[in-house]
mmCIF entry with sequence, helices, sheets and N, C-alpha, C, O atoms, coordinates in Angstrom:
data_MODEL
# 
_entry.id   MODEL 
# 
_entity.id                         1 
_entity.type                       polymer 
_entity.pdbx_number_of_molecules   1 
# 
_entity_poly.entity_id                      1 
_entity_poly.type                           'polypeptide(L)' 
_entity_poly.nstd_linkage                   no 
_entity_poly.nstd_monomer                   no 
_entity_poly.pdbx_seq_one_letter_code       
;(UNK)(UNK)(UNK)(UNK)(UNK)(UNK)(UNK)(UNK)(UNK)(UNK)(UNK)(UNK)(UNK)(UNK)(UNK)(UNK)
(UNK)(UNK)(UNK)(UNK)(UNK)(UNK)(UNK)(UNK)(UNK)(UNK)(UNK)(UNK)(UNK)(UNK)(UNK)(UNK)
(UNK)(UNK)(UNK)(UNK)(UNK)(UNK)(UNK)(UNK)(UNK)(UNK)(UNK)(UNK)(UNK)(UNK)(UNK)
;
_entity_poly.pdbx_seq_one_letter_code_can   XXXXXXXXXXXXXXXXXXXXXXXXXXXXXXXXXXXXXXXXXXXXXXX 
_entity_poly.pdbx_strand_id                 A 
# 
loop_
_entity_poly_seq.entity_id 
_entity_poly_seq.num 
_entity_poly_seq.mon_id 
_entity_poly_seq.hetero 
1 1  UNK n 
1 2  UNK n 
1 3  UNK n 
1 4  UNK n 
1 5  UNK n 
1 6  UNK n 
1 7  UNK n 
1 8  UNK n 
1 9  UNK n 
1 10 UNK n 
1 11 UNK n 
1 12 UNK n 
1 13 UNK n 
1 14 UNK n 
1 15 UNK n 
1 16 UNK n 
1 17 UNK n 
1 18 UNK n 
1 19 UNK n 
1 20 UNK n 
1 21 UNK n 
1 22 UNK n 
1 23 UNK n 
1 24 UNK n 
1 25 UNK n 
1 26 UNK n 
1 27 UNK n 
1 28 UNK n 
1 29 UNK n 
1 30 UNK n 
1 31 UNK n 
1 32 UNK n 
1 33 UNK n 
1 34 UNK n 
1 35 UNK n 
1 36 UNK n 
1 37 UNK n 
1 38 UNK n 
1 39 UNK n 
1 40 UNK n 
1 41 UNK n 
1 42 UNK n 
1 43 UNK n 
1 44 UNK n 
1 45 UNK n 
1 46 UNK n 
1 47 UNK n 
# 
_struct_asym.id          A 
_struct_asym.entity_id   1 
# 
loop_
_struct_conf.conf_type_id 
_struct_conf.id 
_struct_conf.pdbx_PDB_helix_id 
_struct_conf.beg_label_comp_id 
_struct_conf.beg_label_asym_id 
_struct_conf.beg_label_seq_id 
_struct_conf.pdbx_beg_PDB_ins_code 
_struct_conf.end_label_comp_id 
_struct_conf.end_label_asym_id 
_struct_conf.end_label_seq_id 
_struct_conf.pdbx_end_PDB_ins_code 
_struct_conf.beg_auth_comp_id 
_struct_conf.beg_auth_asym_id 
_struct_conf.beg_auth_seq_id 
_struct_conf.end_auth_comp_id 
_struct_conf.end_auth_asym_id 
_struct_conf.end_auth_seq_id 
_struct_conf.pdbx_PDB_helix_class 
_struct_conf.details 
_struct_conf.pdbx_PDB_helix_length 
HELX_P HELX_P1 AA1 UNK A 15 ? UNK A 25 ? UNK A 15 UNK A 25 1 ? 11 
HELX_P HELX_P2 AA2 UNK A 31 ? UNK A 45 ? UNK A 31 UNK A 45 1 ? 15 
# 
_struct_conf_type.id          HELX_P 
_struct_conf_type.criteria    ? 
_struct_conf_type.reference   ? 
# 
loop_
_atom_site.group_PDB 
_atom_site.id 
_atom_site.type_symbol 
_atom_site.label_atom_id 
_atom_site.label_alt_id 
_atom_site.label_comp_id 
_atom_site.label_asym_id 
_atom_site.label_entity_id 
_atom_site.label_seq_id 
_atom_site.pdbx_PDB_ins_code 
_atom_site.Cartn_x 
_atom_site.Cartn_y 
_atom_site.Cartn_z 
_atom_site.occupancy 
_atom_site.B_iso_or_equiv 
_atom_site.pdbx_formal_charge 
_atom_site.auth_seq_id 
_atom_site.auth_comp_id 
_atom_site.auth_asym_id 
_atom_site.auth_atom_id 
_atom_site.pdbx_PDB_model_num 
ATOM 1   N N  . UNK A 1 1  ? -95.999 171.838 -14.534 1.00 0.00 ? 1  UNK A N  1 
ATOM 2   C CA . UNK A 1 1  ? -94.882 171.533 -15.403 1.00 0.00 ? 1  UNK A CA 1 
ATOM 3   C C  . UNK A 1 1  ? -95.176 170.240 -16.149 1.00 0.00 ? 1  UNK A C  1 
ATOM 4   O O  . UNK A 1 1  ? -96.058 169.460 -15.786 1.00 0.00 ? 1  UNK A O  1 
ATOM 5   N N  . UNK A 1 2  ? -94.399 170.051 -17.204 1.00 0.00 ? 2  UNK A N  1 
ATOM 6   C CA . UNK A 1 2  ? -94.574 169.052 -17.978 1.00 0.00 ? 2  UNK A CA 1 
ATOM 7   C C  . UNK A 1 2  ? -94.944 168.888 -19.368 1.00 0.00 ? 2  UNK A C  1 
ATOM 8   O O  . UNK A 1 2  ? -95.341 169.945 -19.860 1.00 0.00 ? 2  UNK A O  1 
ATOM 9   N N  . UNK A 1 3  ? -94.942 168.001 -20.078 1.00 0.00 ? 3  UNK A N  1 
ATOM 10  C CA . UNK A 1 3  ? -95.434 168.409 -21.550 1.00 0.00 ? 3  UNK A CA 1 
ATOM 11  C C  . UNK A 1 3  ? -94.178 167.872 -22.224 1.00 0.00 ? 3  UNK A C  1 
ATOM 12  O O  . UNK A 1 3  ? -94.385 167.936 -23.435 1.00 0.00 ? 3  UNK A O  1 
ATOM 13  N N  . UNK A 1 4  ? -92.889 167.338 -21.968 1.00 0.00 ? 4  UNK A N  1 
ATOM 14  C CA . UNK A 1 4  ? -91.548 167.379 -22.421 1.00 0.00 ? 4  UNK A CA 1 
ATOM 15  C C  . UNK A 1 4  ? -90.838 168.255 -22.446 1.00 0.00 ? 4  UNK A C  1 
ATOM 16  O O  . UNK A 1 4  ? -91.297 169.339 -22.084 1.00 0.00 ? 4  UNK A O  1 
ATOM 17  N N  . UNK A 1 5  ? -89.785 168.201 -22.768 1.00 0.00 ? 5  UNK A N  1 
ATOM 18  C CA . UNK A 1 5  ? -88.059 168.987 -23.031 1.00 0.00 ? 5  UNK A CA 1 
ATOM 19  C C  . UNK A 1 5  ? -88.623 170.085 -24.162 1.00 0.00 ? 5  UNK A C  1 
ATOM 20  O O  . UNK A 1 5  ? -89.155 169.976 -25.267 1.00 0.00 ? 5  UNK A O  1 
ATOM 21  N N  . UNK A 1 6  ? -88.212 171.236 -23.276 1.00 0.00 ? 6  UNK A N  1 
ATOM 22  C CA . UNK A 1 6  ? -88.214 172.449 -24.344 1.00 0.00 ? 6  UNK A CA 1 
ATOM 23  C C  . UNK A 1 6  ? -87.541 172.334 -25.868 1.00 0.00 ? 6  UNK A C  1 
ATOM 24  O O  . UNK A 1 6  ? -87.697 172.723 -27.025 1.00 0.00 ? 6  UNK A O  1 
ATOM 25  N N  . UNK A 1 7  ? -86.728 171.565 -25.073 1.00 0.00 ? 7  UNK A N  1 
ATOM 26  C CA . UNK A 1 7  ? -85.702 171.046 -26.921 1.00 0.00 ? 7  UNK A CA 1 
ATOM 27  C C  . UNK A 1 7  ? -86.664 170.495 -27.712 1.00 0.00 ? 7  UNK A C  1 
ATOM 28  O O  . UNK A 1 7  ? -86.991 170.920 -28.820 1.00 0.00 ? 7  UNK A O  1 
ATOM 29  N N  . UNK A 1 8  ? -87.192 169.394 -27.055 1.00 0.00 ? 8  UNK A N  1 
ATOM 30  C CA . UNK A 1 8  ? -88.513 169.128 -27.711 1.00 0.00 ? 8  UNK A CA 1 
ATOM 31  C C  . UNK A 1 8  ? -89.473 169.089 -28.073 1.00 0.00 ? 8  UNK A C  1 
ATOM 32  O O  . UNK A 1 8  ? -90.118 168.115 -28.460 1.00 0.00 ? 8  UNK A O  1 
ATOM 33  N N  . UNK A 1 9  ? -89.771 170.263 -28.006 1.00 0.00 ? 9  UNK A N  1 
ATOM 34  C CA . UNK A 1 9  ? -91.586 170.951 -28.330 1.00 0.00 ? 9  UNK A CA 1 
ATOM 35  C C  . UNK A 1 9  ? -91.862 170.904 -26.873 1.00 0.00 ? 9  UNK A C  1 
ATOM 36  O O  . UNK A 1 9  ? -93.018 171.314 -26.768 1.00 0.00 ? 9  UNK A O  1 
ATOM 37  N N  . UNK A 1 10 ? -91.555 170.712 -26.084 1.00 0.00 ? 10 UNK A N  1 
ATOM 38  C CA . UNK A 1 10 ? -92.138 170.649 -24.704 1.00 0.00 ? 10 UNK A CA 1 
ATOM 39  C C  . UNK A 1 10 ? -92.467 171.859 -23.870 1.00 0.00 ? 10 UNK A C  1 
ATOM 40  O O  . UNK A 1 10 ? -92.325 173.024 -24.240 1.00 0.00 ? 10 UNK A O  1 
ATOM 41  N N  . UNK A 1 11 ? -92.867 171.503 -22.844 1.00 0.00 ? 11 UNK A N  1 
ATOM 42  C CA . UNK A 1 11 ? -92.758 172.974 -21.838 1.00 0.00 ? 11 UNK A CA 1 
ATOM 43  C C  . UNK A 1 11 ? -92.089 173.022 -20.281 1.00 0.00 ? 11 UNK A C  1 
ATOM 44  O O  . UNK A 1 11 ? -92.159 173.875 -19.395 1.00 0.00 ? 11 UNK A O  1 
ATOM 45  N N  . UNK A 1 12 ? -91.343 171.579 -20.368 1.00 0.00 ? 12 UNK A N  1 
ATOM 46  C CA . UNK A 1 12 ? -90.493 172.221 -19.083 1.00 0.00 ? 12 UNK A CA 1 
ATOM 47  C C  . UNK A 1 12 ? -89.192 172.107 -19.463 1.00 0.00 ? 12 UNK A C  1 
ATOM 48  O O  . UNK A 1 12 ? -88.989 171.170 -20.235 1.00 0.00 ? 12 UNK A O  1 
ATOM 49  N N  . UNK A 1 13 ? -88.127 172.848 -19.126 1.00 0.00 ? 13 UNK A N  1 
ATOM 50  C CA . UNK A 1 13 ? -87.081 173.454 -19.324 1.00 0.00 ? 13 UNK A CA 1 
ATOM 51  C C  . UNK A 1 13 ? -85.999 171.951 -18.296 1.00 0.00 ? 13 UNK A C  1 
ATOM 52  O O  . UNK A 1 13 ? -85.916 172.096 -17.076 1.00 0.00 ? 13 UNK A O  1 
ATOM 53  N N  . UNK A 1 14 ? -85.525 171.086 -18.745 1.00 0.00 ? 14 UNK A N  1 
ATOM 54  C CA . UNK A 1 14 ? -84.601 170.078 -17.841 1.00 0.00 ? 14 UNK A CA 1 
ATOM 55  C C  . UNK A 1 14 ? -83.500 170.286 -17.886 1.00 0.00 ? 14 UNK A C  1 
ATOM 56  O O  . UNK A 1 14 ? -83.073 171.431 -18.036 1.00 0.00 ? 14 UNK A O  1 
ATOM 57  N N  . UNK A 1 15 ? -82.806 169.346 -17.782 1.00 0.00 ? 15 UNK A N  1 
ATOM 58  C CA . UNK A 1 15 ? -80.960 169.480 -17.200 1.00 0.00 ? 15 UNK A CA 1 
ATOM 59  C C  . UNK A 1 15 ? -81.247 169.166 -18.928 1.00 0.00 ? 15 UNK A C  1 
ATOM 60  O O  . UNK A 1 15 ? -80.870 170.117 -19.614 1.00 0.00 ? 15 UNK A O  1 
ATOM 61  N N  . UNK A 1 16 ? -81.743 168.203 -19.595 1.00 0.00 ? 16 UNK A N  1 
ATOM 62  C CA . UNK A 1 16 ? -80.891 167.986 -20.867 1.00 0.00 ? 16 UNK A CA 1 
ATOM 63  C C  . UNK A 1 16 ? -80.783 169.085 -21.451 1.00 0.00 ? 16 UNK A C  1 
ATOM 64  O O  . UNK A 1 16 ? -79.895 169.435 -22.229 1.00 0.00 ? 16 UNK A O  1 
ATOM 65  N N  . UNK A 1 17 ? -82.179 169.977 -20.895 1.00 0.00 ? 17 UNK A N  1 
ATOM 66  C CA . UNK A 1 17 ? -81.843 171.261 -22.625 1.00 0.00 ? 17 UNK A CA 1 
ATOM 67  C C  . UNK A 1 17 ? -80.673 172.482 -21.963 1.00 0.00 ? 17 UNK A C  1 
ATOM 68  O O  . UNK A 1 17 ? -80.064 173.329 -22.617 1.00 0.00 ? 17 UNK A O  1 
ATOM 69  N N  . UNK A 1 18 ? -80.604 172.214 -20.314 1.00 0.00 ? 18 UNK A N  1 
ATOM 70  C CA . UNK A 1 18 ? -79.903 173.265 -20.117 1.00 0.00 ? 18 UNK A CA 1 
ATOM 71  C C  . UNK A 1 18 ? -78.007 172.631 -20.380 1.00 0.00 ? 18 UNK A C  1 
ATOM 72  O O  . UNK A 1 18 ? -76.972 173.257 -20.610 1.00 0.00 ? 18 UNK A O  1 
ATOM 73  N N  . UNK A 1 19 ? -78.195 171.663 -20.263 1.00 0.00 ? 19 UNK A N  1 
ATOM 74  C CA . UNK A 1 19 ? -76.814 170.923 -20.801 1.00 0.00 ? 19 UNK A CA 1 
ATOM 75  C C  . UNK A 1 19 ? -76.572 171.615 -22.483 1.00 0.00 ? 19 UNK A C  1 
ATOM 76  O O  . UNK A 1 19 ? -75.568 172.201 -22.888 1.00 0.00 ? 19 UNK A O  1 
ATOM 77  N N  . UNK A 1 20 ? -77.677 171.355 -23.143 1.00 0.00 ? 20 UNK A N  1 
ATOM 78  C CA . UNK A 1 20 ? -77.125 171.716 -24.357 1.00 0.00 ? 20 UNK A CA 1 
ATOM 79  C C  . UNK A 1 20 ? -77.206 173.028 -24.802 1.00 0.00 ? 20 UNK A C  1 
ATOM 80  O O  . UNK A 1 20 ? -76.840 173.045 -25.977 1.00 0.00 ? 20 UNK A O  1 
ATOM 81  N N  . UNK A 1 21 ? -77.630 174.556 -24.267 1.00 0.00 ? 21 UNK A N  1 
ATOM 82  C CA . UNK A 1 21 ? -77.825 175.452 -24.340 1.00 0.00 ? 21 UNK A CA 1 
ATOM 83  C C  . UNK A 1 21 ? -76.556 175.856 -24.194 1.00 0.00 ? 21 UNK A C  1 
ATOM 84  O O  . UNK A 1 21 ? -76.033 176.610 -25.014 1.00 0.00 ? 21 UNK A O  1 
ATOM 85  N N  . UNK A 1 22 ? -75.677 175.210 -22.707 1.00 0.00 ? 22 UNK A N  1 
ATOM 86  C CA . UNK A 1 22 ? -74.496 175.722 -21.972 1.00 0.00 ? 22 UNK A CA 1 
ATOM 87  C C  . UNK A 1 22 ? -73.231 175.431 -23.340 1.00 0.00 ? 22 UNK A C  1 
ATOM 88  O O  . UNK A 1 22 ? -72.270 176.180 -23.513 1.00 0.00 ? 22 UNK A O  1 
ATOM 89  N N  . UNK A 1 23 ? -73.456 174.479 -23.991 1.00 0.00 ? 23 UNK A N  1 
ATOM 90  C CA . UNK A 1 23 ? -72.848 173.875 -25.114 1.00 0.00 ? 23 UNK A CA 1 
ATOM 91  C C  . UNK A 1 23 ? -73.019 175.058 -25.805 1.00 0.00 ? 23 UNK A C  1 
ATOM 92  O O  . UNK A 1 23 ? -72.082 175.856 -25.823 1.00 0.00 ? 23 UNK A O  1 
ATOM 93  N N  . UNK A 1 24 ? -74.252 175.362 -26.489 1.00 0.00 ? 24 UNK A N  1 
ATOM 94  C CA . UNK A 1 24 ? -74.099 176.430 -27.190 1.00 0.00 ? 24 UNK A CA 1 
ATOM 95  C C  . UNK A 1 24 ? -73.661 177.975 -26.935 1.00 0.00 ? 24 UNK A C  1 
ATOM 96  O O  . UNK A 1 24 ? -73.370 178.798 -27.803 1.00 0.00 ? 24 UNK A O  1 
ATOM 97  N N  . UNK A 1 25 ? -73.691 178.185 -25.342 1.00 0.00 ? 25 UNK A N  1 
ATOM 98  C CA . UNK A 1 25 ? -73.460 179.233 -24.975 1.00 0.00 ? 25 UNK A CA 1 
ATOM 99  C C  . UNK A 1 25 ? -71.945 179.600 -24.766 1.00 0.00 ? 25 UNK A C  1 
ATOM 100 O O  . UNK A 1 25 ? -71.578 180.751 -24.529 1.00 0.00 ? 25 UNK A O  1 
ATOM 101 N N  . UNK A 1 26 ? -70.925 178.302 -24.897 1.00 0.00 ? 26 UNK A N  1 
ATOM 102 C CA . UNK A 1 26 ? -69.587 178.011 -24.557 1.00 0.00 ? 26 UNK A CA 1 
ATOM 103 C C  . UNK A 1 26 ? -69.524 178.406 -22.989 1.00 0.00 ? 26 UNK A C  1 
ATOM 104 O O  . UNK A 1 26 ? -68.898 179.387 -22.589 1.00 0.00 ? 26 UNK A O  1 
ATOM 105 N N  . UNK A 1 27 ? -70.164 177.628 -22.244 1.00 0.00 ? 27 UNK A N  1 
ATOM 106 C CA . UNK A 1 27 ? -70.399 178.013 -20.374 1.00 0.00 ? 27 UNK A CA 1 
ATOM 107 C C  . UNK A 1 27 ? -70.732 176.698 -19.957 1.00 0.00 ? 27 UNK A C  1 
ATOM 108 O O  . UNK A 1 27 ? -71.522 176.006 -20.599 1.00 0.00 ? 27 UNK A O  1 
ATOM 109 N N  . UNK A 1 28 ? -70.265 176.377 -19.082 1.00 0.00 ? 28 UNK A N  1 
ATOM 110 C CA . UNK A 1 28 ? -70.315 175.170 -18.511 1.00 0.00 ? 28 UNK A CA 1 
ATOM 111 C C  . UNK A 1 28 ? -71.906 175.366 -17.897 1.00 0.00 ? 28 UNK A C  1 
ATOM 112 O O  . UNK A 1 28 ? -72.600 176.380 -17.832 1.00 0.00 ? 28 UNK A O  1 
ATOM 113 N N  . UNK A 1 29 ? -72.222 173.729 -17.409 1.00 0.00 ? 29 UNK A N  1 
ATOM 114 C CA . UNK A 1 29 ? -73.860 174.021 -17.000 1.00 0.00 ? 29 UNK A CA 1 
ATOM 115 C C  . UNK A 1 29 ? -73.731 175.039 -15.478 1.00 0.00 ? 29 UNK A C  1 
ATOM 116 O O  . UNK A 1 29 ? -74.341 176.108 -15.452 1.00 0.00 ? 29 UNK A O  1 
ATOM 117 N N  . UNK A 1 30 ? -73.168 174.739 -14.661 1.00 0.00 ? 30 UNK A N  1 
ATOM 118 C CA . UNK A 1 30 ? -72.769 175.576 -13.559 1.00 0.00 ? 30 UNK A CA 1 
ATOM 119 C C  . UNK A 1 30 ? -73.471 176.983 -13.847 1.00 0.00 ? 30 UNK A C  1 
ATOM 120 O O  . UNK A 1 30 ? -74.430 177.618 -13.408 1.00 0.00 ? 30 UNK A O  1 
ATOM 121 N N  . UNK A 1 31 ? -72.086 177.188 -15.208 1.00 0.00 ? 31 UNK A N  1 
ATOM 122 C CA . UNK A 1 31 ? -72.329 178.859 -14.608 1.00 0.00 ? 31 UNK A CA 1 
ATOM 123 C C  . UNK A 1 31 ? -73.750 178.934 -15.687 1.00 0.00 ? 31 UNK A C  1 
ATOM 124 O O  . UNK A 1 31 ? -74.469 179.925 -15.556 1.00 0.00 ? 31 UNK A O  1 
ATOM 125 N N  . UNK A 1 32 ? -73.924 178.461 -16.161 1.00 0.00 ? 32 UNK A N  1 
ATOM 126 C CA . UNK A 1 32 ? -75.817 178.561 -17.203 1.00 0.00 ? 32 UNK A CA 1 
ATOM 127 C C  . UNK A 1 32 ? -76.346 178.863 -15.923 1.00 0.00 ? 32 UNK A C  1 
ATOM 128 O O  . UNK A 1 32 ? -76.262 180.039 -15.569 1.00 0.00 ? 32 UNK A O  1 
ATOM 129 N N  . UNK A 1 33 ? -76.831 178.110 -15.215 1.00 0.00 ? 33 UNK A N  1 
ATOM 130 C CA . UNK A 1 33 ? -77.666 177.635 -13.729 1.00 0.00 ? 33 UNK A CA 1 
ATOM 131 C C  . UNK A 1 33 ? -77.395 179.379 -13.410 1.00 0.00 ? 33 UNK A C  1 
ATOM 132 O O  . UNK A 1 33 ? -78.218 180.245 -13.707 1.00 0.00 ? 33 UNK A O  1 
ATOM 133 N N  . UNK A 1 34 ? -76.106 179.637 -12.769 1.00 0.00 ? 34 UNK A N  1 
ATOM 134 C CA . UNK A 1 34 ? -75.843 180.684 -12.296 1.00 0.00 ? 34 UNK A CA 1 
ATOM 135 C C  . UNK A 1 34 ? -76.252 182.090 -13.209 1.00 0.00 ? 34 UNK A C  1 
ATOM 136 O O  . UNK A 1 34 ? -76.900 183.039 -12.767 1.00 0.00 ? 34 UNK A O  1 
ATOM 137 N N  . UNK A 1 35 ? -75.880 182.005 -14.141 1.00 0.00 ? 35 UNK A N  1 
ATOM 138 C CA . UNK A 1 35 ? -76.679 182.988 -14.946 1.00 0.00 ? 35 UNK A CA 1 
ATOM 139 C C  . UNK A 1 35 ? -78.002 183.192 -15.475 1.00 0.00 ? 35 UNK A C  1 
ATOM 140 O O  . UNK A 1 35 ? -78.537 184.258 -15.777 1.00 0.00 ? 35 UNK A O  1 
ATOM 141 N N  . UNK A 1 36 ? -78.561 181.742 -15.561 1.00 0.00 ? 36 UNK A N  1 
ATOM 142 C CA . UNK A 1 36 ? -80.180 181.961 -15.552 1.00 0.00 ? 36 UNK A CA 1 
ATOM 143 C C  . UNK A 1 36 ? -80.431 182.184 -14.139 1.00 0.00 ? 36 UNK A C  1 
ATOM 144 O O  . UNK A 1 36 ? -81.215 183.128 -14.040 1.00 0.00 ? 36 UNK A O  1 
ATOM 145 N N  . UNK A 1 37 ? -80.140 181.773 -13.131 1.00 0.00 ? 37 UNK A N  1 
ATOM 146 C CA . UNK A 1 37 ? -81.161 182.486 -11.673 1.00 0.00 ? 37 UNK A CA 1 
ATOM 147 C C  . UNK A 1 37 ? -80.545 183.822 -11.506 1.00 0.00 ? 37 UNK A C  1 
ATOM 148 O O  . UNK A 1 37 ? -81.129 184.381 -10.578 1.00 0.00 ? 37 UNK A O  1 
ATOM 149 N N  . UNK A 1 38 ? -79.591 184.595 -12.016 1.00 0.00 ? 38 UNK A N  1 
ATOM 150 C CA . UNK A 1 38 ? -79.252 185.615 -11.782 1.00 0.00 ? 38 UNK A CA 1 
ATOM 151 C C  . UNK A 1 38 ? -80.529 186.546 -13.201 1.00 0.00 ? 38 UNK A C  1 
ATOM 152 O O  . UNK A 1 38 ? -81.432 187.221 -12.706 1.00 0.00 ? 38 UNK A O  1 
ATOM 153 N N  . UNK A 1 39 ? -80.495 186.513 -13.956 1.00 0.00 ? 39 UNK A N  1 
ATOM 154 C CA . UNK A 1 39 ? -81.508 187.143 -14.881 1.00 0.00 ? 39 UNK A CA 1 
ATOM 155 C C  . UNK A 1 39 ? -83.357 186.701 -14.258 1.00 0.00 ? 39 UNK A C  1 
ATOM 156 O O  . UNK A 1 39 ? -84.374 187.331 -14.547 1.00 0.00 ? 39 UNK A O  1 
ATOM 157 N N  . UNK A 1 40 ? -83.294 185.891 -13.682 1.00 0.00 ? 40 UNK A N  1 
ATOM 158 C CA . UNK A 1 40 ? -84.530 185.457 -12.950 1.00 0.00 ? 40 UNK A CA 1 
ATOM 159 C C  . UNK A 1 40 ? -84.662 186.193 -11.651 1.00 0.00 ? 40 UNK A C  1 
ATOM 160 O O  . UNK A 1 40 ? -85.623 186.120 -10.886 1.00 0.00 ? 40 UNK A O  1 
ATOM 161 N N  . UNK A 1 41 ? -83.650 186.865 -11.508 1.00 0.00 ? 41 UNK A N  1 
ATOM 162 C CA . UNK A 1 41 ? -83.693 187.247 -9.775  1.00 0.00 ? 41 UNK A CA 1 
ATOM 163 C C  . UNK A 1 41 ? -83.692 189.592 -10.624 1.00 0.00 ? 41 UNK A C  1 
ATOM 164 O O  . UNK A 1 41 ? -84.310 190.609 -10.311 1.00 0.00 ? 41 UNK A O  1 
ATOM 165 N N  . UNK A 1 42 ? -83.131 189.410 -11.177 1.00 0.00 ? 42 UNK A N  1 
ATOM 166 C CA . UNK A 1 42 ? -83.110 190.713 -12.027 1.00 0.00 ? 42 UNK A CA 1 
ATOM 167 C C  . UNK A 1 42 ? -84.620 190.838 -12.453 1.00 0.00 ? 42 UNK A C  1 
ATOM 168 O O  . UNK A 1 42 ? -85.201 191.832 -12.018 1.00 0.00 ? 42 UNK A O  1 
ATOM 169 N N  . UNK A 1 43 ? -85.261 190.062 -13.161 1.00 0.00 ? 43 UNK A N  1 
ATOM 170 C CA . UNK A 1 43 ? -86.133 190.191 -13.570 1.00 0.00 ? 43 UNK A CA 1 
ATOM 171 C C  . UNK A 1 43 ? -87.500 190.281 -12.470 1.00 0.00 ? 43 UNK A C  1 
ATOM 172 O O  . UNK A 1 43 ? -88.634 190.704 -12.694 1.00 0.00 ? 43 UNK A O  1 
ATOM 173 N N  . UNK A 1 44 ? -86.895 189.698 -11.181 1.00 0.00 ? 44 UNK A N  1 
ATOM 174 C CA . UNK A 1 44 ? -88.528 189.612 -10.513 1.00 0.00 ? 44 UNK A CA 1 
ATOM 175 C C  . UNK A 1 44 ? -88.044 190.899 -9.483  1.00 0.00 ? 44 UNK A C  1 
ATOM 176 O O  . UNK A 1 44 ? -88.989 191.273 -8.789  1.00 0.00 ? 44 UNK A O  1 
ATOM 177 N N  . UNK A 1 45 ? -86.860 191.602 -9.255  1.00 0.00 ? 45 UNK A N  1 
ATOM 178 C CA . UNK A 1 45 ? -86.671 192.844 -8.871  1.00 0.00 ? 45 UNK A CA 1 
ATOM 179 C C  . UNK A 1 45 ? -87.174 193.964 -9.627  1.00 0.00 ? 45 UNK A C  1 
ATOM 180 O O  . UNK A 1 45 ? -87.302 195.053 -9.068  1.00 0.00 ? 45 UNK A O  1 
ATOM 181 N N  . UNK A 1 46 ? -87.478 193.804 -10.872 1.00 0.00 ? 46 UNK A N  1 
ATOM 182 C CA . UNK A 1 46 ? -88.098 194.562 -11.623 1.00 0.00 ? 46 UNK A CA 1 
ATOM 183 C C  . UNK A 1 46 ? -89.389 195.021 -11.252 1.00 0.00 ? 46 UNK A C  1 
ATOM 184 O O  . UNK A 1 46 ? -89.725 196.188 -11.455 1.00 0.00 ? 46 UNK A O  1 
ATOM 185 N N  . UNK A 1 47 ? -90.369 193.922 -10.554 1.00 0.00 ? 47 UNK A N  1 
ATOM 186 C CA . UNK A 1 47 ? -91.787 194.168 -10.662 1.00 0.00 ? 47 UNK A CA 1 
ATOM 187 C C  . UNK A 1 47 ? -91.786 194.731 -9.227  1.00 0.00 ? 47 UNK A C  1 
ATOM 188 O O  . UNK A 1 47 ? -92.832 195.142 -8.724  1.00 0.00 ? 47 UNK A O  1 
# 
């Protein structure tokens, strides 16, 4: 990991960009968290 904030050209994914995603998503960071490990947990049931 590392490289900076996805917001910022980077490549690890932090609380800031998931703070401002949840902003854009109208979802508090909570349920972001909760809905990205739920599509992460969908997705590795897949394989």
């Amino acid at each position: 990991m590392g490289k900076g904030k996805v917001s910022q050209g980077g490549g690890s994914l932090t609380e800031d960009d998931i703070e401002a995603m949840s902003k854009k998503w109208g979802m508090s960071v909570e349920e972001s968290k909760k809905n990205m490990l739920q599509m992460l947990k969908d997705q590795l049931e897949k394989k």
